[in-house]
C-alpha positions in Angstrom: 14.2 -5.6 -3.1 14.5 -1.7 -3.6 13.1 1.3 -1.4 11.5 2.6 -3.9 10.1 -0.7 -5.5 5.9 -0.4 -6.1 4.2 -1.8 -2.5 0.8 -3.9 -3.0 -1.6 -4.8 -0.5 -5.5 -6.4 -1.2 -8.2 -7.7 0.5 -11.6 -8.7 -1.0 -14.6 -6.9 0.9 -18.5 -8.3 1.3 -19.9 -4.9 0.1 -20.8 -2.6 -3.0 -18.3 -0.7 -3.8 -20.1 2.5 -2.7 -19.8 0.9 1.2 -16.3 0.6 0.4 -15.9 4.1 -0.9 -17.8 6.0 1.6 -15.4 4.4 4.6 -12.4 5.1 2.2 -12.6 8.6 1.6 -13.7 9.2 5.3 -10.3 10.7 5.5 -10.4 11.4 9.3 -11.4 7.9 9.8 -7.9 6.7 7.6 -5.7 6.8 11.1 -8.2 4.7 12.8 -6.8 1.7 10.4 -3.5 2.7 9.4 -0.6 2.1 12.2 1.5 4.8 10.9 -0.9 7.4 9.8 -2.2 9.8 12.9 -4.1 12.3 10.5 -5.3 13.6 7.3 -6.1 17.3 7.6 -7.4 19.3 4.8 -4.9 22.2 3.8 -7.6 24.0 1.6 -11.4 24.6 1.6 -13.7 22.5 -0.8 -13.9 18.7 0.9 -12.0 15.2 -0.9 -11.2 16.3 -4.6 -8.3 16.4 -6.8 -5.7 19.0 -6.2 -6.7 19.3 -2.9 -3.9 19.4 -0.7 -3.9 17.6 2.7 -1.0 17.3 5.7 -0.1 13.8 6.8 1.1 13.3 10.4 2.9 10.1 10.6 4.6 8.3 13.5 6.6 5.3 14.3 7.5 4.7 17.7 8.7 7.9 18.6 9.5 9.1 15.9 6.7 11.7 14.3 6.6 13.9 10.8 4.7 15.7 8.5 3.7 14.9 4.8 2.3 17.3 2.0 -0.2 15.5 -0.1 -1.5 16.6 -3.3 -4.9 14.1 -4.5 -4.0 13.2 -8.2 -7.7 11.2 -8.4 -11.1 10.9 -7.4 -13.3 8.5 -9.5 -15.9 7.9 -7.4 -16.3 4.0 -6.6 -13.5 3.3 -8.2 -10.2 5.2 -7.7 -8.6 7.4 -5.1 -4.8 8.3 -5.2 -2.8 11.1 -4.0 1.0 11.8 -4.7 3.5 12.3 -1.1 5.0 15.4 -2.5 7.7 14.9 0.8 8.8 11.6 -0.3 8.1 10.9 -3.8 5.3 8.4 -3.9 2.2 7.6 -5.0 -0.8 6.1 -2.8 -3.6 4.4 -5.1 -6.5 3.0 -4.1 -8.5 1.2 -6.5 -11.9 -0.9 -5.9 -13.4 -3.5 -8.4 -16.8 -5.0 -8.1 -16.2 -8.5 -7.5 -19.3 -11.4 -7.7 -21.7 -9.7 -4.6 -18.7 -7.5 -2.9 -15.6 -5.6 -4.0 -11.8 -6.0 -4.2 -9.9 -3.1 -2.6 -6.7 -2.9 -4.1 -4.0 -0.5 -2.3 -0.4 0.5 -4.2 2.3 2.8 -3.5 4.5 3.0 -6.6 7.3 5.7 -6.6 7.1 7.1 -10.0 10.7 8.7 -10.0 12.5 7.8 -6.9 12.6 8.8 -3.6 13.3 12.0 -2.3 16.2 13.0 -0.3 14.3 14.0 2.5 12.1 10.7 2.5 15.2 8.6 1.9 17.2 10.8 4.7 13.5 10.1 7.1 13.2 6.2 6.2 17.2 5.5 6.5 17.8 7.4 9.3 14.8 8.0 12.1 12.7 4.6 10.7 14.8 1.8 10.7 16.5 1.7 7.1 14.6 2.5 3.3 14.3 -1.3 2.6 13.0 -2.0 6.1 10.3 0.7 6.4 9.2 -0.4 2.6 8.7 -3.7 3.9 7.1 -2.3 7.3 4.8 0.3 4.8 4.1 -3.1 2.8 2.4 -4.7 5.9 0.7 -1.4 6.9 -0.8 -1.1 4.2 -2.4 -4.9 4.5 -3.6 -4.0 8.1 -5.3 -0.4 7.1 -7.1 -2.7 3.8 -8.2 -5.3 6.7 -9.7 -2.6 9.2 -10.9 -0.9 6.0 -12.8 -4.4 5.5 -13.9 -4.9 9.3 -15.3 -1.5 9.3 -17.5 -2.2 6.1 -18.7 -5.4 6.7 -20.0 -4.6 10.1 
């Protein structure tokens, strides 16, 4: 297993896939799921749509650092991605209506590689590249299950 190898995470939902999409693109919201995500702020004027460029502030343990994110789609109800400028990777989300309810599919590809500033970050100040993948991996699978929980309340 690489670093930079394509992470997957899914979870099947009991809502339409509008429920789904109006808790996933509550950006501010995205922190209260994810354990390594503190916020999403908006760098630009004009709300959740593509080219829009948004800071990430990460943490793990105590170790905390910014992200430059530019959003790459918005298909409403059905795909949101965004590419980490900082360290080279993709985040896609994708929903599928599925029987009465939806499957929410997360993936974090790394179209080229990682970046030498993401590889220095992961390698250095979170554990090793191949741990945090694994550690992002699981992440991801806990923000998809809070995602669910907050739906299907």
């Amino acid at each position: 297993m690489t670093a930079d190898r394509e992470l997957v995470a899914e979870v099947s939902i009991a809502a339409s896939p509008d429920q789904v999409w109006a808790a996933l693109t509550d950006l501010k919201r995205m922190s209260d799921w994810s354990p390594e995500l503190v916020a999403m702020l908006p760098l630009k004027r004009g709300g959740l749509r593509q080219n829009q460029w948004y800071l990430g502030i990460n943490r793990r343990k105590a170790v905390v650092w910014p992200t430059r994110n530019v959003v790459t789609v918005v298909d409403p109800g059905k795909t949101l991605a965004w590419d980490t400028t900082t360290s080279g990777s993709r985040w896609i989300y994708e929903l599928t209506h599925e029987g009465s309810g939806t499957r929410l599919t997360q993936r974090r590809p790394v179209p080229r590689r990682l970046t030498r500033i993401g590889s220095l970050v992961a390698g250095t100040m979170l554990g090793g590249k191949e741990e945090h993948a694994d550690e992002l991996e699981d992440g991801m699978r806990r923000t998809l299950e809070g995602i669910k929980a907050a739906v299907e309340r």
